[in-house]
PyMOL Python script that loads the backbone (N, CA, C, O; Angstrom):
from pymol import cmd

cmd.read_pdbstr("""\
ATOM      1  N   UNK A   1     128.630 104.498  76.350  1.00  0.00           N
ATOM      2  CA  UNK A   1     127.321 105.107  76.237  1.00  0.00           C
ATOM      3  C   UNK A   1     127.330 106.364  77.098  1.00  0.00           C
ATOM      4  O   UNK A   1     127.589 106.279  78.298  1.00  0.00           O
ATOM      5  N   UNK A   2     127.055 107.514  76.522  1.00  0.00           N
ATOM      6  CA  UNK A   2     127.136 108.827  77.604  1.00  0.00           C
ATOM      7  C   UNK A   2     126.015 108.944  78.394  1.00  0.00           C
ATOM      8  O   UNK A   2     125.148 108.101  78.165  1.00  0.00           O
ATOM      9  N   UNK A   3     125.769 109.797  79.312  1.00  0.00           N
ATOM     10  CA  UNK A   3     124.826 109.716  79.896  1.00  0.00           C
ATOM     11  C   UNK A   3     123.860 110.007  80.337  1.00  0.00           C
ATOM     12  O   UNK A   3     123.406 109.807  81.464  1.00  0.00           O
ATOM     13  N   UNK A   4     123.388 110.596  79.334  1.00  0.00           N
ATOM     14  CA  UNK A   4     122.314 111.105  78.690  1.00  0.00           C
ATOM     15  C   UNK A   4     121.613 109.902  77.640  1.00  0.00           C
ATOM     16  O   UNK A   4     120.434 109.569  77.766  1.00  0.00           O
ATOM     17  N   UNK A   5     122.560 109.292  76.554  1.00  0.00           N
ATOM     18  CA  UNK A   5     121.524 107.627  76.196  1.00  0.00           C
ATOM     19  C   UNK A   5     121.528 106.640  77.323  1.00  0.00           C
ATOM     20  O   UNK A   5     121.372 105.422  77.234  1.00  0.00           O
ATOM     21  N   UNK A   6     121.735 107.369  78.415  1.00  0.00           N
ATOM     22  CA  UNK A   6     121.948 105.486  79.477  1.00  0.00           C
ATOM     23  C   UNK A   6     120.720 106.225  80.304  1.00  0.00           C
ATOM     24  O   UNK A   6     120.241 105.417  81.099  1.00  0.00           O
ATOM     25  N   UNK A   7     120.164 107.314  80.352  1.00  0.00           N
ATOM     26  CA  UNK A   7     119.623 107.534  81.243  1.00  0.00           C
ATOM     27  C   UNK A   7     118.022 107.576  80.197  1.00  0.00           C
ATOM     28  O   UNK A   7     116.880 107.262  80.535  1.00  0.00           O
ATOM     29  N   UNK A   8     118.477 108.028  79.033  1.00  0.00           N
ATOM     30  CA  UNK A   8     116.940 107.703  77.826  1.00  0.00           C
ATOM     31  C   UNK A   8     116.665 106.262  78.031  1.00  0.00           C
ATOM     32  O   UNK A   8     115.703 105.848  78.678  1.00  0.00           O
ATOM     33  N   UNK A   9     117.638 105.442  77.394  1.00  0.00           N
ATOM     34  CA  UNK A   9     117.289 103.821  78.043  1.00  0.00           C
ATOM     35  C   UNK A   9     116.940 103.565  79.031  1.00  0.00           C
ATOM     36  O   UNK A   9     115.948 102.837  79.071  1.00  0.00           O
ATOM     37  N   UNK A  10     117.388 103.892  79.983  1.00  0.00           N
ATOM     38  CA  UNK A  10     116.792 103.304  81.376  1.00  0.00           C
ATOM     39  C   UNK A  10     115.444 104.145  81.570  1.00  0.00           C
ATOM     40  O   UNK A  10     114.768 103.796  82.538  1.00  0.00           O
ATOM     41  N   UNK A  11     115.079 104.929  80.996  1.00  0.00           N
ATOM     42  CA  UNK A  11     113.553 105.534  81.039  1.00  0.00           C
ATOM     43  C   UNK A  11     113.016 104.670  80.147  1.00  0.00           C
ATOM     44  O   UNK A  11     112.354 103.904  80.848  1.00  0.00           O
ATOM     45  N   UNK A  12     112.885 104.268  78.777  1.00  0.00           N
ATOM     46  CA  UNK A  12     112.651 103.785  77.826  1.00  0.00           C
ATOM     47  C   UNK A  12     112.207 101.792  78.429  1.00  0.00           C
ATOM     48  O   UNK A  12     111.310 101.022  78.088  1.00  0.00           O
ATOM     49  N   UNK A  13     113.009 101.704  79.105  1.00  0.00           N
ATOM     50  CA  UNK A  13     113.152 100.349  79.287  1.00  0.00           C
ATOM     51  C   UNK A  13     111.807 100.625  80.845  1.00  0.00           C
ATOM     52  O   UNK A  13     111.073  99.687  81.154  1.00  0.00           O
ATOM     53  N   UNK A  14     111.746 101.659  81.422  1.00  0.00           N
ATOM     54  CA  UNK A  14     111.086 101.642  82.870  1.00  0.00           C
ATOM     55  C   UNK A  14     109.726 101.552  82.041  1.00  0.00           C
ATOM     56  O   UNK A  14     108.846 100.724  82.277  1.00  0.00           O
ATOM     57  N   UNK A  15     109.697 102.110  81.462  1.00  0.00           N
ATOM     58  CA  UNK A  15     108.218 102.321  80.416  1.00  0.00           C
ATOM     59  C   UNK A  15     107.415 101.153  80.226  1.00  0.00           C
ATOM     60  O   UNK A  15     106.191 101.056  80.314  1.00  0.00           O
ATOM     61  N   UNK A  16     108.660  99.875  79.826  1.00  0.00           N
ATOM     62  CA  UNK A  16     107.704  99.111  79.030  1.00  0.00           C
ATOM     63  C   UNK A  16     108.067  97.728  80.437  1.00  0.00           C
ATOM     64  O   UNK A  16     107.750  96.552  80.257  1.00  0.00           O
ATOM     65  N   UNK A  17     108.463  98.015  81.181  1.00  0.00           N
ATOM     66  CA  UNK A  17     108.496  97.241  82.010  1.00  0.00           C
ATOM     67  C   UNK A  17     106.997  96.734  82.799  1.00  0.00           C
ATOM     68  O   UNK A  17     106.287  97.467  83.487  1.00  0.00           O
ATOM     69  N   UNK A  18     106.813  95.642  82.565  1.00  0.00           N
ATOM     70  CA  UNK A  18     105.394  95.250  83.182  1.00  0.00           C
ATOM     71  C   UNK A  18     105.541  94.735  84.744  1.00  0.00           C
ATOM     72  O   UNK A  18     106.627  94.676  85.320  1.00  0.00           O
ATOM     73  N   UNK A  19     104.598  94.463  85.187  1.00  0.00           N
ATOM     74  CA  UNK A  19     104.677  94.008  87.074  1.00  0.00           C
ATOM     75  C   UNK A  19     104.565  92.281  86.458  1.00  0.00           C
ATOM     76  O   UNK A  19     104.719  91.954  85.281  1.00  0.00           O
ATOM     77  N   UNK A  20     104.338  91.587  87.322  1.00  0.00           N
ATOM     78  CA  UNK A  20     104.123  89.712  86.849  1.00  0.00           C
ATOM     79  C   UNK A  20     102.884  89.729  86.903  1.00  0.00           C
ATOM     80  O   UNK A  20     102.530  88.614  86.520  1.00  0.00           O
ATOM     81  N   UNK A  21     101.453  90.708  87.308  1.00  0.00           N
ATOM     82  CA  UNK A  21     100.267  90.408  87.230  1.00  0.00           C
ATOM     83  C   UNK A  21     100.170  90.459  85.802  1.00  0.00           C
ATOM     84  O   UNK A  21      99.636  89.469  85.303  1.00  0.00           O
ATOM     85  N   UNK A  22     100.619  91.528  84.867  1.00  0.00           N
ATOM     86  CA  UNK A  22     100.665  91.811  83.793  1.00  0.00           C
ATOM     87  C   UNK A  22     100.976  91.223  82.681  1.00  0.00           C
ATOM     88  O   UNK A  22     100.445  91.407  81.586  1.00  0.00           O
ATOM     89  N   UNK A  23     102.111  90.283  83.028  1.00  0.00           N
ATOM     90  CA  UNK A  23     103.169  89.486  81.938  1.00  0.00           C
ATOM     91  C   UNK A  23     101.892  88.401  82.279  1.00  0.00           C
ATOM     92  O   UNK A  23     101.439  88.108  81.173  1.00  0.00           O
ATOM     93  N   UNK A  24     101.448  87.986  82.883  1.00  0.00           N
ATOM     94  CA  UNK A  24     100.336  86.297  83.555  1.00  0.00           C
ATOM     95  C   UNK A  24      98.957  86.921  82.512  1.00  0.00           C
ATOM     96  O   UNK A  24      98.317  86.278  81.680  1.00  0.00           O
ATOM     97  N   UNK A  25      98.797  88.355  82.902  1.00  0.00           N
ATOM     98  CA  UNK A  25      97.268  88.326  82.032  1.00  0.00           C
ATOM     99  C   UNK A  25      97.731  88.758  80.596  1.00  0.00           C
ATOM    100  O   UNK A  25      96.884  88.922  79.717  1.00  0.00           O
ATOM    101  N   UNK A  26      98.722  88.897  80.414  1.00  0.00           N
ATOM    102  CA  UNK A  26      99.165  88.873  78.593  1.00  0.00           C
ATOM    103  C   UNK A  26      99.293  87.115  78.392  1.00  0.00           C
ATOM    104  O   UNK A  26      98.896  86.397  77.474  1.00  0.00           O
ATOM    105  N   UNK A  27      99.909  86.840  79.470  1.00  0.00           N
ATOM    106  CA  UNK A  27      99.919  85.258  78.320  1.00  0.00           C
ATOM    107  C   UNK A  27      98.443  84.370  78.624  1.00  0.00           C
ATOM    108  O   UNK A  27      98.079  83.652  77.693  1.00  0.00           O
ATOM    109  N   UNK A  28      97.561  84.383  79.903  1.00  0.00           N
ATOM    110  CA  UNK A  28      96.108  83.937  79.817  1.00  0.00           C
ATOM    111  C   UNK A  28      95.288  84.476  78.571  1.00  0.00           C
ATOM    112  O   UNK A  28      94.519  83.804  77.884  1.00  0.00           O
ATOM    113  N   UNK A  29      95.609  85.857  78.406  1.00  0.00           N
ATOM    114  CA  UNK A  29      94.603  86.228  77.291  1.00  0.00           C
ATOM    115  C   UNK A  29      94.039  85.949  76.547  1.00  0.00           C
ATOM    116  O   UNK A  29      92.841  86.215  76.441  1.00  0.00           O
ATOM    117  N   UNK A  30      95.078  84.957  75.334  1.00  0.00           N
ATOM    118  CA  UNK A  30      94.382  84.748  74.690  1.00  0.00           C
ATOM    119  C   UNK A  30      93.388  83.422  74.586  1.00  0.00           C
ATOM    120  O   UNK A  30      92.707  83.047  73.632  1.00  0.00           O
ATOM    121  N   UNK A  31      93.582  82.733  76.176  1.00  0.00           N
ATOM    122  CA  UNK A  31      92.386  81.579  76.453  1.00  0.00           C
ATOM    123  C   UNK A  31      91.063  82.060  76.979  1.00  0.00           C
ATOM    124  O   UNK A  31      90.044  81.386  77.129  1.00  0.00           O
ATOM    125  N   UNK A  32      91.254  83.384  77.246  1.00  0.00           N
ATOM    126  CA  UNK A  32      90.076  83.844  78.038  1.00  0.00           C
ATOM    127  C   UNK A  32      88.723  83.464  76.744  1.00  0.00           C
ATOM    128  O   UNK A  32      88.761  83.331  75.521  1.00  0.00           O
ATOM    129  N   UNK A  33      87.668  83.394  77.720  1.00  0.00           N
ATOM    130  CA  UNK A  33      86.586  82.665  76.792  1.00  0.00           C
ATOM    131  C   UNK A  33      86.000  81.981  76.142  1.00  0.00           C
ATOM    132  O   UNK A  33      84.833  81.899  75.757  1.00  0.00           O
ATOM    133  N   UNK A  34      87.506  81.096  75.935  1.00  0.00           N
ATOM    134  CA  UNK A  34      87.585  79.594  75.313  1.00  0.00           C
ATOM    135  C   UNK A  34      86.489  78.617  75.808  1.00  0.00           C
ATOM    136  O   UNK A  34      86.133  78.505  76.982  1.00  0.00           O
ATOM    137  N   UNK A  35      86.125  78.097  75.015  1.00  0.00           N
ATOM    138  CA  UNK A  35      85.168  76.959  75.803  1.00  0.00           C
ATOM    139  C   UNK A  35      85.974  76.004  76.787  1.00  0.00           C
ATOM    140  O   UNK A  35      87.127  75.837  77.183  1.00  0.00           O
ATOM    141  N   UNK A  36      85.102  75.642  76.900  1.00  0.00           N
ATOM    142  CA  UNK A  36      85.878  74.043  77.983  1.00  0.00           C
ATOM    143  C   UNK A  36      86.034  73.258  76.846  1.00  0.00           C
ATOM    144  O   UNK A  36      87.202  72.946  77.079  1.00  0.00           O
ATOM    145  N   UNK A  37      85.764  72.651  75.725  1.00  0.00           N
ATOM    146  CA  UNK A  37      86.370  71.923  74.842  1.00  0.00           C
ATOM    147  C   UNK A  37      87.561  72.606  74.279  1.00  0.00           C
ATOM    148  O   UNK A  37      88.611  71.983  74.124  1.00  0.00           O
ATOM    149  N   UNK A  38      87.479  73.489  74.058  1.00  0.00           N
ATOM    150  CA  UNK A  38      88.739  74.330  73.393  1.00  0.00           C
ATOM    151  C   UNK A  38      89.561  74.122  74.495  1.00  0.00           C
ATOM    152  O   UNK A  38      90.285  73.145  74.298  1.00  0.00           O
ATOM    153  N   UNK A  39      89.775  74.751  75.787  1.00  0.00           N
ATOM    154  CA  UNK A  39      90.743  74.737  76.568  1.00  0.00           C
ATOM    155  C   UNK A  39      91.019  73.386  77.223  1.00  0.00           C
ATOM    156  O   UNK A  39      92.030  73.262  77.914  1.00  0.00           O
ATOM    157  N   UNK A  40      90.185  72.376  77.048  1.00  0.00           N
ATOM    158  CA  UNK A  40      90.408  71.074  76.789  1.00  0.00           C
ATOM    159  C   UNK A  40      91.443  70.245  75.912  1.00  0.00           C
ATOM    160  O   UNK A  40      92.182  69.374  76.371  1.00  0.00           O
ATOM    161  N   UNK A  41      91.367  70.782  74.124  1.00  0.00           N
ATOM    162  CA  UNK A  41      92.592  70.272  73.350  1.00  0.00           C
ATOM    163  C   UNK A  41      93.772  71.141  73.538  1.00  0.00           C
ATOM    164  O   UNK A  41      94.890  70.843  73.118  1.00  0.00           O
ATOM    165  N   UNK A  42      93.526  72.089  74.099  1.00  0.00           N
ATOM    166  CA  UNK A  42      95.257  72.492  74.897  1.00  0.00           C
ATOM    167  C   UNK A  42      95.385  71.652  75.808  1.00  0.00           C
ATOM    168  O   UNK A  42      96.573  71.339  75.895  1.00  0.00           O
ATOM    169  N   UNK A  43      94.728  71.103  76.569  1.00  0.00           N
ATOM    170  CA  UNK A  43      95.766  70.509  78.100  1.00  0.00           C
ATOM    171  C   UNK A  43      95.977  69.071  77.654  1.00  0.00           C
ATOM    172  O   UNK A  43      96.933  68.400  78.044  1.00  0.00           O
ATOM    173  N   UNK A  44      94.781  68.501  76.586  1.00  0.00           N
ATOM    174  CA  UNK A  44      95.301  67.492  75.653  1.00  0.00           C
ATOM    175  C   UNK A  44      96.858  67.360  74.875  1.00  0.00           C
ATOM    176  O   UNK A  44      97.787  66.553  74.900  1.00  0.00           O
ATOM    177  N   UNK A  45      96.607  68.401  74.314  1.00  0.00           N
ATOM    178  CA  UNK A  45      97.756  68.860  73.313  1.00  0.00           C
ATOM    179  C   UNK A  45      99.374  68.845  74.144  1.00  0.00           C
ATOM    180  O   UNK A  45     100.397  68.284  73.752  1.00  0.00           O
ATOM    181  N   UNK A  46      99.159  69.709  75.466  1.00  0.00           N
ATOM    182  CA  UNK A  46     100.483  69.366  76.340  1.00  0.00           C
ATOM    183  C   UNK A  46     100.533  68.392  77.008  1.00  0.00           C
ATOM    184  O   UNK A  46     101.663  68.021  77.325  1.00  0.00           O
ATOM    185  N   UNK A  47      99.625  67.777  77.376  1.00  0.00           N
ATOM    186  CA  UNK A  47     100.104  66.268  78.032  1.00  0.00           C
ATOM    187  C   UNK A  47     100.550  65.317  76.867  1.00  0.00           C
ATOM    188  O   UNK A  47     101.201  64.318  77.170  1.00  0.00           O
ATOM    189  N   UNK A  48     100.229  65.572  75.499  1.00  0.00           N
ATOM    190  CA  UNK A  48     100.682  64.665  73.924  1.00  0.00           C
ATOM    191  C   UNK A  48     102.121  64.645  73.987  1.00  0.00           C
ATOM    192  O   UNK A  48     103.003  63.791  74.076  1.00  0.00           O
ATOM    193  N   UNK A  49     101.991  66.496  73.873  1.00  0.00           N
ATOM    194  CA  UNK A  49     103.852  66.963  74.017  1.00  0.00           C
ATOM    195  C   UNK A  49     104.589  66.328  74.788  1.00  0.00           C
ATOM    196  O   UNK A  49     105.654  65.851  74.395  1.00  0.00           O
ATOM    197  N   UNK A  50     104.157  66.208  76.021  1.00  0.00           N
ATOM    198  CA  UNK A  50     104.859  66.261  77.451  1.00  0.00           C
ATOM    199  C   UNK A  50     105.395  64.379  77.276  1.00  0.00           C
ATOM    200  O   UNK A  50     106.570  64.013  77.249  1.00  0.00           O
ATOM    201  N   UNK A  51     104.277  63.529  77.187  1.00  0.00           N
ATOM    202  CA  UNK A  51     104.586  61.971  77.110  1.00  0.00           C
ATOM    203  C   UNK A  51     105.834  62.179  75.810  1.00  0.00           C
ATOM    204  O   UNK A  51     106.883  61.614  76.118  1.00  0.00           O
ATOM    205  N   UNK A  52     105.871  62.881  74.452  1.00  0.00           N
ATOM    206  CA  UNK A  52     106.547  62.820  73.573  1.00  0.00           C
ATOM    207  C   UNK A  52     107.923  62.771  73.977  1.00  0.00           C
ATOM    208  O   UNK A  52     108.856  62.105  73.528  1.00  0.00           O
ATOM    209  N   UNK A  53     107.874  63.542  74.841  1.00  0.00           N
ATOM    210  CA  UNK A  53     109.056  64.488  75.911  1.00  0.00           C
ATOM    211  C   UNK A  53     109.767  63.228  76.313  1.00  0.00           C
ATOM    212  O   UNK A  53     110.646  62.619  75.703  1.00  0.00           O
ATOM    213  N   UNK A  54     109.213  62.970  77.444  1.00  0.00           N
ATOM    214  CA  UNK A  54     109.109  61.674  78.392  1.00  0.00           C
ATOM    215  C   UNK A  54     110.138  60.482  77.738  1.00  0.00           C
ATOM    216  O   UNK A  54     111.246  60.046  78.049  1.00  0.00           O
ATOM    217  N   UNK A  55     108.812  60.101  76.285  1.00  0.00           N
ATOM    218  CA  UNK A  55     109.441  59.184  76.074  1.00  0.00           C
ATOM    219  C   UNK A  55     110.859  58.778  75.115  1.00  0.00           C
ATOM    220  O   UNK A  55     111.302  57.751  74.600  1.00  0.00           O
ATOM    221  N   UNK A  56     111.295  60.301  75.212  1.00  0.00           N
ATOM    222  CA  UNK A  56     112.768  60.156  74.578  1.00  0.00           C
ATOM    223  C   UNK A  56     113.964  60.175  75.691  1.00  0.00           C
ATOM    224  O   UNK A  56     115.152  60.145  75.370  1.00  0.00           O
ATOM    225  N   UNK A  57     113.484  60.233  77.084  1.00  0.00           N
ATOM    226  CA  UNK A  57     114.298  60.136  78.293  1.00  0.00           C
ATOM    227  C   UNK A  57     114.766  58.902  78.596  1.00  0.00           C
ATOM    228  O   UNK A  57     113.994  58.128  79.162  1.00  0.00           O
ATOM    229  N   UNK A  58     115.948  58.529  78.320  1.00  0.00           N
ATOM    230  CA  UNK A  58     116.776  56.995  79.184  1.00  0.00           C
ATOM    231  C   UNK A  58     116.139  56.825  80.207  1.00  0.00           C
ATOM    232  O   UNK A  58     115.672  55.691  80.097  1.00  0.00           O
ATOM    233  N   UNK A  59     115.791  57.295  81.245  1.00  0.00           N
ATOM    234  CA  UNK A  59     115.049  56.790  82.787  1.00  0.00           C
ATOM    235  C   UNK A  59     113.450  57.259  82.291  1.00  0.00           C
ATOM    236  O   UNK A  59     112.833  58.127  82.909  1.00  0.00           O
ATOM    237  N   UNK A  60     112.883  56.553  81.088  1.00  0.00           N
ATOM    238  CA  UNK A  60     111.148  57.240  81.123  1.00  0.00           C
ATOM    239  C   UNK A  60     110.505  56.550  82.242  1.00  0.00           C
ATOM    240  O   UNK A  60     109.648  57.111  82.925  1.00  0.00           O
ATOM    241  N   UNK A  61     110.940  55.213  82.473  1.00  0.00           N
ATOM    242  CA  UNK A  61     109.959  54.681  83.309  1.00  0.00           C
ATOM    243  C   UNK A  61     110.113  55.064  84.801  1.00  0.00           C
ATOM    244  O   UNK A  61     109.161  55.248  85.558  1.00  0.00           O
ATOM    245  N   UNK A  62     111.644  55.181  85.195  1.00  0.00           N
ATOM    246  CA  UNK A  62     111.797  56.051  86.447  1.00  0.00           C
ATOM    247  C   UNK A  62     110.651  57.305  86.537  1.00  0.00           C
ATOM    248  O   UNK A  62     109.739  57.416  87.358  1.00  0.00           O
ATOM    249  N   UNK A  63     111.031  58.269  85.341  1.00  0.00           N
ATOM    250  CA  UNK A  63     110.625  59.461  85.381  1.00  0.00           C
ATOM    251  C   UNK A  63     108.648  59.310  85.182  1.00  0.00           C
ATOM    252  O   UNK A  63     107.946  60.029  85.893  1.00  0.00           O
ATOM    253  N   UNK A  64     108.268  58.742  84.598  1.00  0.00           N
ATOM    254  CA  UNK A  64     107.199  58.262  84.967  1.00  0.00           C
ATOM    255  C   UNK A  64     106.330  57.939  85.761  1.00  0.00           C
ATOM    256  O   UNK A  64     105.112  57.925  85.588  1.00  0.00           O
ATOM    257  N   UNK A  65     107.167  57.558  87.024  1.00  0.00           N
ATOM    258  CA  UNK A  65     106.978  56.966  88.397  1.00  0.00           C
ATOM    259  C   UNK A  65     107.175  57.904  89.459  1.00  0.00           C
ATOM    260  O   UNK A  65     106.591  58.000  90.539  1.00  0.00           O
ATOM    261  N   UNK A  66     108.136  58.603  88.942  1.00  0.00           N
ATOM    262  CA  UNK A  66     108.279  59.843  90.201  1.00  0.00           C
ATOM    263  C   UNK A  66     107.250  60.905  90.408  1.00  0.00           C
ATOM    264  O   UNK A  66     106.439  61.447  89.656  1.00  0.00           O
ATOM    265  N   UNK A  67     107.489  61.002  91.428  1.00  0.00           N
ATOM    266  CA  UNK A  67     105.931  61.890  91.895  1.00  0.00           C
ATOM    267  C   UNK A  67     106.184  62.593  93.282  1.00  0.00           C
ATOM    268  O   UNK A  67     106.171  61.956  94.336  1.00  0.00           O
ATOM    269  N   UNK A  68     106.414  63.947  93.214  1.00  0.00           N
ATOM    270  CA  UNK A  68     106.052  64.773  94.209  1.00  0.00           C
ATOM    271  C   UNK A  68     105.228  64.910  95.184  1.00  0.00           C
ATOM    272  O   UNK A  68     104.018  64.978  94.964  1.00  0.00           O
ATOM    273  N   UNK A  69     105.794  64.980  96.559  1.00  0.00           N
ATOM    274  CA  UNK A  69     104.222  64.768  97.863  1.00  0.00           C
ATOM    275  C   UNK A  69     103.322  65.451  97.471  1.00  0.00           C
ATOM    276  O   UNK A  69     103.700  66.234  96.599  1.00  0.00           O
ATOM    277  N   UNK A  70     102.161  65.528  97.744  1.00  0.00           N
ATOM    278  CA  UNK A  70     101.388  66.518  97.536  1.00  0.00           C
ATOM    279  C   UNK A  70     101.342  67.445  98.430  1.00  0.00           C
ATOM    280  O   UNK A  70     101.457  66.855  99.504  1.00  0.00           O
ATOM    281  N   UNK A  71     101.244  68.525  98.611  1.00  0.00           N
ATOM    282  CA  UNK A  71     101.137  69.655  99.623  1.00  0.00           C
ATOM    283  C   UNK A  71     100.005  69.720 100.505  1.00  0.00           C
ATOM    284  O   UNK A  71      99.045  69.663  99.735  1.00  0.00           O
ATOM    285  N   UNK A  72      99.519  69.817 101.801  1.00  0.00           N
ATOM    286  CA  UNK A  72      98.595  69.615 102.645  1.00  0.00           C
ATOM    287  C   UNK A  72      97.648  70.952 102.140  1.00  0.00           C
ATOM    288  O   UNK A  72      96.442  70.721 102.228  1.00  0.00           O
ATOM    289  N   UNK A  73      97.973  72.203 101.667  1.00  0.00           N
ATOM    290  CA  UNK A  73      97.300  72.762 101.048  1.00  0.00           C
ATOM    291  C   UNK A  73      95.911  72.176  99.834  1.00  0.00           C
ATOM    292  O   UNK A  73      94.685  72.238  99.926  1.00  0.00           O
ATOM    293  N   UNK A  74      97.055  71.493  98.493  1.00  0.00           N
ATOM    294  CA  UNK A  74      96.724  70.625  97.901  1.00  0.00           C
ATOM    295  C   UNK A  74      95.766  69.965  97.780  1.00  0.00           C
ATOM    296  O   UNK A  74      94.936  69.863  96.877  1.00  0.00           O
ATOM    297  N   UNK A  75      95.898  69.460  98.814  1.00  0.00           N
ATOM    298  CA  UNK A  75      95.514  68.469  99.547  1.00  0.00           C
ATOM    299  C   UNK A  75      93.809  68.893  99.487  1.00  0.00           C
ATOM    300  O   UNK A  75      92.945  68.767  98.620  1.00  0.00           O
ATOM    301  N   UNK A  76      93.827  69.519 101.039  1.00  0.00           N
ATOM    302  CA  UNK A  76      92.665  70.397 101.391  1.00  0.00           C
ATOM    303  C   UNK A  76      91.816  70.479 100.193  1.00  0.00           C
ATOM    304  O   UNK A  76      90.697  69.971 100.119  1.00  0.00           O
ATOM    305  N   UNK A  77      92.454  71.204  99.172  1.00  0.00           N
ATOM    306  CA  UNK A  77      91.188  71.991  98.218  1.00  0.00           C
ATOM    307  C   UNK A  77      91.124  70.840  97.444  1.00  0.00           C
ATOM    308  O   UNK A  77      90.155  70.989  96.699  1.00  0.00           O
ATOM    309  N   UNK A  78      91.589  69.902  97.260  1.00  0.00           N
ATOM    310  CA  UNK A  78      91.358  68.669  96.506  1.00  0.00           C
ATOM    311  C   UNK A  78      89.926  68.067  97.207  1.00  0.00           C
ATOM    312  O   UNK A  78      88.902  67.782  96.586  1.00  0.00           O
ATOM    313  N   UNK A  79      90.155  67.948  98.752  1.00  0.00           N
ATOM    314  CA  UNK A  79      89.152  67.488  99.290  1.00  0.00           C
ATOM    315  C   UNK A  79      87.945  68.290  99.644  1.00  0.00           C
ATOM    316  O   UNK A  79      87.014  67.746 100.238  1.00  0.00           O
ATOM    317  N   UNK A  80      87.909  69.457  99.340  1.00  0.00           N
ATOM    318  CA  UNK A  80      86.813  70.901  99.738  1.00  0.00           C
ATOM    319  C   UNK A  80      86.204  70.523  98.251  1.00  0.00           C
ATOM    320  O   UNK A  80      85.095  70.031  98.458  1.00  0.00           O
ATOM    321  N   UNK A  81      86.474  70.553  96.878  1.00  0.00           N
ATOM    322  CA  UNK A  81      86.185  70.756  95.615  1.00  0.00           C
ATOM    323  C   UNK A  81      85.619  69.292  95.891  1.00  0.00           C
ATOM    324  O   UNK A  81      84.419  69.405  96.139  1.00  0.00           O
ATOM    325  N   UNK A  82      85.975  68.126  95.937  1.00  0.00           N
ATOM    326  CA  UNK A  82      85.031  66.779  95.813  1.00  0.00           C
ATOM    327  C   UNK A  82      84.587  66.603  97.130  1.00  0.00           C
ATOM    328  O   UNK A  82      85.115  65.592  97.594  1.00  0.00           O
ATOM    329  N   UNK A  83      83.950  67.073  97.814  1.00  0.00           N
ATOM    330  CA  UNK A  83      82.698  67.068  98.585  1.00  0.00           C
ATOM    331  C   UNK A  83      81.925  68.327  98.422  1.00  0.00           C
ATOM    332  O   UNK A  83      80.988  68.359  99.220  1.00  0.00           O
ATOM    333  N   UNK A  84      82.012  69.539  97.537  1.00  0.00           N
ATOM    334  CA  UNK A  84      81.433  70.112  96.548  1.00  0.00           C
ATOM    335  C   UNK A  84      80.995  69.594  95.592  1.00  0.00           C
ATOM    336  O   UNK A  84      80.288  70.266  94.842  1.00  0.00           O
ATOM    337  N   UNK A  85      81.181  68.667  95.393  1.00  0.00           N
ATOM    338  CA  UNK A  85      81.345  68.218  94.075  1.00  0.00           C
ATOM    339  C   UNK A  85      79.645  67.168  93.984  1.00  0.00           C
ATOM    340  O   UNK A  85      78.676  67.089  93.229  1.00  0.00           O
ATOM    341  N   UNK A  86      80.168  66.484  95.375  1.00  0.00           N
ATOM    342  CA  UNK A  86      79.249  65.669  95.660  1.00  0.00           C
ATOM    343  C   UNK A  86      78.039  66.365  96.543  1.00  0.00           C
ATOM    344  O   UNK A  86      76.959  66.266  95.961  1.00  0.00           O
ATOM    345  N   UNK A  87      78.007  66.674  97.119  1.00  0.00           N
ATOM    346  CA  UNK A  87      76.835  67.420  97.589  1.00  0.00           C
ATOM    347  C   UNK A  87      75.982  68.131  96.360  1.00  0.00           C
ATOM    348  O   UNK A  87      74.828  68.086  96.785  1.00  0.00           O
ATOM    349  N   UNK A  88      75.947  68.762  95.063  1.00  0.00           N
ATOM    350  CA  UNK A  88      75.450  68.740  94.134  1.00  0.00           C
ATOM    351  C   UNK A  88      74.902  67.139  93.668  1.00  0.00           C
ATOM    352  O   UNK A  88      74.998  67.040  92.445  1.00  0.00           O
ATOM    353  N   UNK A  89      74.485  66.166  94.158  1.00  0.00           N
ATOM    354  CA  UNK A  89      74.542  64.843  93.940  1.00  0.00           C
ATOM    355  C   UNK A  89      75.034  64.161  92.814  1.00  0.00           C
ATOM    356  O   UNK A  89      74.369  63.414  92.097  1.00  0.00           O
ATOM    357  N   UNK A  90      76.402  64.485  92.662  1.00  0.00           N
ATOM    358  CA  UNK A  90      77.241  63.444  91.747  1.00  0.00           C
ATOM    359  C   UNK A  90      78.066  62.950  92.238  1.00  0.00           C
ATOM    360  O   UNK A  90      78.308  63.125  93.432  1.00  0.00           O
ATOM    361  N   UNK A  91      78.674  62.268  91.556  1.00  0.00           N
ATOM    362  CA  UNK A  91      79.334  61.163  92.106  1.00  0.00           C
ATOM    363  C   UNK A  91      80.973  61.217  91.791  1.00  0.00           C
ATOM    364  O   UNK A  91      81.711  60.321  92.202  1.00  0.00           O
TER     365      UNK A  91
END
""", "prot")
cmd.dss("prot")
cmd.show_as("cartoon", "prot")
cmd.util.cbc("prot")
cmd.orient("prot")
């Protein structure tokens, strides 16, 4: 390649190069606005997939069982969001 097309490409390619905020709000996009039922039978839909997944694995029931600590971060906003939660008086 001489170098003059290596240097068009590498302009060509800088062009369409996105940052990761960019590539994240191209693939959210097209949920933006979705209802909560709609974005509901997606997380339905991948947990369907995901057990499908699962249950073609020799160790499903291992893999089933395994479970990652939770992070003290995690954690926290788990417990900030349900005593939010409850102070609105629900339960």
């Amino acid at each position: 390649m001489s170098s003059a097309r290596s240097a068009e490409f590498l302009r060509r390619l800088e062009l369409n190069r996105k940052t990761l905020r960019q590539e994240i709000e191209d693939d959210i996009a097209p949920l933006r606005g979705l209802s909560l039922e709609q974005r509901g039978a997606i997380v339905e839909s991948v947990c369907r997939d995901t057990a499908a997944i699962l249950r073609g694995r020799p160790d499903f029931a291992q893999a089933m069982q395994a479970q990652e600590p939770r992070s003290e971060e995690s954690l926290q906003t788990w417990l900030r969001l349900v005593k939010r939660y409850r102070a609105h008086g629900r339960d």
